[in-house]
C-alpha positions as CSV (number, residue, x, y, z in Angstrom):
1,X,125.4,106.5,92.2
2,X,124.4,105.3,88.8
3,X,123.0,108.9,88.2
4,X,126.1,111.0,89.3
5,X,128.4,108.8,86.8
6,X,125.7,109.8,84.0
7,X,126.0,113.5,84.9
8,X,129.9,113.1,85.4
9,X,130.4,111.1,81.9
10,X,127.7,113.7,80.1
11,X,129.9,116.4,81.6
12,X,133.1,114.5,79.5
13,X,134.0,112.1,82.2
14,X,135.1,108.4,81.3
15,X,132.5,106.0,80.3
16,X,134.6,103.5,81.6
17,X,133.7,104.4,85.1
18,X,130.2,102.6,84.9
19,X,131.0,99.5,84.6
20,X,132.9,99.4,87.7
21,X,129.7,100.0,89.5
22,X,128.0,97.0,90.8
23,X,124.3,97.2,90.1
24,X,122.5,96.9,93.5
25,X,118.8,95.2,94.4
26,X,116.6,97.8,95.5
27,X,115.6,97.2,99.3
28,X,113.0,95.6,100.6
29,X,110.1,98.0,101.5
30,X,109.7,97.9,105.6
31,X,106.7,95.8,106.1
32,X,105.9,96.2,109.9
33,X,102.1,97.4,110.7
34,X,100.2,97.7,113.8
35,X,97.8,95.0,114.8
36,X,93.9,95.8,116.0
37,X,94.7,95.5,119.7
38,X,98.3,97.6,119.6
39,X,96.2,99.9,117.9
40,X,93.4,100.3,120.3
41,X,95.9,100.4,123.4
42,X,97.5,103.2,121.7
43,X,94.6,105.3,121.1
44,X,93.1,104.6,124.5
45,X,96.4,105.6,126.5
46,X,97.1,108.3,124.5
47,X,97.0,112.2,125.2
48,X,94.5,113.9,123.1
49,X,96.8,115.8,120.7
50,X,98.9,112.6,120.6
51,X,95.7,110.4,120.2
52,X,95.1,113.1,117.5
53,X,98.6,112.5,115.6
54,X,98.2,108.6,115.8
55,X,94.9,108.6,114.3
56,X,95.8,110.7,111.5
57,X,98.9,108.9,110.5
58,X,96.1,106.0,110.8
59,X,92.8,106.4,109.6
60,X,93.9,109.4,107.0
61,X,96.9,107.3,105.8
62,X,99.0,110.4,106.2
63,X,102.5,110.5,106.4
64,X,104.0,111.1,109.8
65,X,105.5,114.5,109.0
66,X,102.1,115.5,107.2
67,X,100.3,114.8,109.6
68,X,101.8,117.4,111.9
69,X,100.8,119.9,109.5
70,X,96.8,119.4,109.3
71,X,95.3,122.6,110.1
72,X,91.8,123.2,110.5
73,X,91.6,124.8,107.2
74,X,92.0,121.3,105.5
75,X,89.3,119.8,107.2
76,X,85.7,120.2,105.5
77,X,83.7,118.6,108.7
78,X,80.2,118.7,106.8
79,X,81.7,116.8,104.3
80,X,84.1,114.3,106.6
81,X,86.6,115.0,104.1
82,X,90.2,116.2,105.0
83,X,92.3,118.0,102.0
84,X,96.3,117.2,101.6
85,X,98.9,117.4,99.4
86,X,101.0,114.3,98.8
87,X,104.5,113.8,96.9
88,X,104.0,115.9,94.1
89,X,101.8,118.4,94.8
90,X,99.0,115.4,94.2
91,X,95.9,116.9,95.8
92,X,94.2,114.2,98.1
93,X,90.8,114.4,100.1
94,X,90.5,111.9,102.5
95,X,87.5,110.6,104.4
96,X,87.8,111.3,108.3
97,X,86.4,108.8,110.7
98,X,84.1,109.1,113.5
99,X,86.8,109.2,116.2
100,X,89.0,111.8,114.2
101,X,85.7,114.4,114.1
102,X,85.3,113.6,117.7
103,X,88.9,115.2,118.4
104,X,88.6,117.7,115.5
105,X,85.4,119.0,117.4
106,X,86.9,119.3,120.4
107,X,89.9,121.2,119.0
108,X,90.6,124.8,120.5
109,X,89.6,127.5,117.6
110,X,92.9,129.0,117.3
111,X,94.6,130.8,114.1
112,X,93.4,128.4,111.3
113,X,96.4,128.0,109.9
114,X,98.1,126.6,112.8
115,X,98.4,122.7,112.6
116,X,95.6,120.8,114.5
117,X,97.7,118.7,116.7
118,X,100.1,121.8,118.2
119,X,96.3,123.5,118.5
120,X,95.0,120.3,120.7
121,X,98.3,120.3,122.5
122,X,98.5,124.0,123.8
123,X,102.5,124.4,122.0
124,X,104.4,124.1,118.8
125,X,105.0,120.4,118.0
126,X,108.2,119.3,115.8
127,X,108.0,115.8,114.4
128,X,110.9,114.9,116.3
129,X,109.0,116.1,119.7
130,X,105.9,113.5,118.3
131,X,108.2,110.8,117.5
132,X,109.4,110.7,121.0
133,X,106.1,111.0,122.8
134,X,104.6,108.4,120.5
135,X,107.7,105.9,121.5
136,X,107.5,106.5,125.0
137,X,103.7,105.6,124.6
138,X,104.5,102.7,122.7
139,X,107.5,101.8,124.9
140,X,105.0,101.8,127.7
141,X,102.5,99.4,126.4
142,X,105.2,97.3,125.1
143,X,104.7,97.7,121.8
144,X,108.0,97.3,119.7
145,X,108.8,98.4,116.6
146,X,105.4,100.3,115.3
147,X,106.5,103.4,114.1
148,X,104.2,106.2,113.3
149,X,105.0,105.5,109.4
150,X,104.2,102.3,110.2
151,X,100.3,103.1,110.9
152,X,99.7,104.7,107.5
153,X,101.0,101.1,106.0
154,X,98.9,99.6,108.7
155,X,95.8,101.4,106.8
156,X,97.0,100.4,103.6
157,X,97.2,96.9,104.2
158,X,93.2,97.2,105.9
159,X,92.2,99.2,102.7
160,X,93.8,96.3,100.4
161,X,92.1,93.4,102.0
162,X,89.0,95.2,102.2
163,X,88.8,96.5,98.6
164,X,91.6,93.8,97.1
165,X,91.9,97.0,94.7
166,X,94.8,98.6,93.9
167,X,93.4,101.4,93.1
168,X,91.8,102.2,95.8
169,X,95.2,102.4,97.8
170,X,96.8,104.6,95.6
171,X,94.5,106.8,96.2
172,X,94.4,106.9,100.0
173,X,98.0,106.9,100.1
174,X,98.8,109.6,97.1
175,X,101.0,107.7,95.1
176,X,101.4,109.2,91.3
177,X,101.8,105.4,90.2
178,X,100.3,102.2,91.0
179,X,103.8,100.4,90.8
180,X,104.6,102.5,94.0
181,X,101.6,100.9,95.9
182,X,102.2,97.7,94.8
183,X,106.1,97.9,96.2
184,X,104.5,99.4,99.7
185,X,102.2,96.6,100.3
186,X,104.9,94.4,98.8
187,X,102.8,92.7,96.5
188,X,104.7,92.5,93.3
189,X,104.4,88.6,92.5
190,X,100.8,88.4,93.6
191,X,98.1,87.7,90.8
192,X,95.7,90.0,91.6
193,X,98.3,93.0,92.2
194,X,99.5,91.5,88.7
195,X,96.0,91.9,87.0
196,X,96.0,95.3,88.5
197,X,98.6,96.5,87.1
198,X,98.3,95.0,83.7
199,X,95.2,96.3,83.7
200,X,95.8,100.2,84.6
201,X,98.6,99.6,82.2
202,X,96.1,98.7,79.1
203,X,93.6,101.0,80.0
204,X,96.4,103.5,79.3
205,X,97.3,103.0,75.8
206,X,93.6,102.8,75.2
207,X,93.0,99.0,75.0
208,X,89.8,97.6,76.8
């Protein structure tokens, strides 16, 4: 809102108008993630191309929608590395866990540039058709409120108590600055996200 009166009032509308608009608190990042056990139910009960899509919105830390687009192309199997873009055009290469080169073995050797999980599943997939296959899963098991999303912040938190680096999640998750990973894992008061930060932020006007 604050951005549309500063076009409006640079276009010769009334700076009065700001005022009038309350300043409001950004919200609260979602903070639900997927515990070991939901996890492992959901991978065991799921349909290969749909185990597929869970485990890349997992173990790759994709987004949900992103992950619907991994072709074969991206994924460098000698390597275990898989190639995307995040916000951005950031290029990030991911390592790809044992179970995720299980299923990208087993994937049918179609057009490469058609994504891996509509390849595993015999037909085009839209995220809205893997949404509600995943819920129905989850609905099954009853699992409540894990999203898909959800898993990628489920990997993030698992990467930040391993690592306890900041760093390190940014880089799994793409994010072009540090202050965006430190809002996702909500984090913003903690002392060692603090030291982070204030480090990264030294180390960029040169002081050591």
């Amino acid at each position: 809102m604050r951005y549309v009166l500063a076009v409006l009032q640079t276009a010769g509308g009334s700076a009065a108008l700001a005022p009038l608009v309350p300043n409001t608190a950004r919200p609260s990042p979602r903070n639900v993630t997927a515990t070991a056990d939901e996890l492992k139910r959901l991978i065991e009960h799921a349909a290969p191309w749909l185990r597929l899509y869970i485990l890349l919105c997992h173990d790759t830390a994709l987004r949900a929608s992103a992950a619907l687009a991994v072709t074969l192309r991206d994924y460098d199997a000698p390597n275990r590395e898989l190639t995307s873009r995040g916000k951005g055009g950031v290029v990030v290469r991911l390592p790809v866990s044992a179970q995720l080169m299980q299923l990208f073995a087993l994937c049918p050797k179609g057009d490469a540039s058609t994504p891996c999980v509509a390849l595993m599943r015999g037909l085009p997939t839209t995220y809205d058709q893997a949404r509600v296959a995943y819920q129905a899963l989850a609905h099954s098991l009853g699992i409540r409120g894990v999203r898909p999303h959800d898993l990628r912040r489920s990997m993030s938190e698992s990467a930040w108590q391993t690592t306890h680096d900041l760093r390190v999640v940014q880089a799994l998750l793409g994010h072009n600055n540090l202050a965006t990973t430190s809002y996702y894992l909500q984090r913003p008061t903690s002392p060692a996200t603090r030291a982070a930060l204030l480090s990264a932020v030294e180390e960029s006007h040169g002081v050591q």
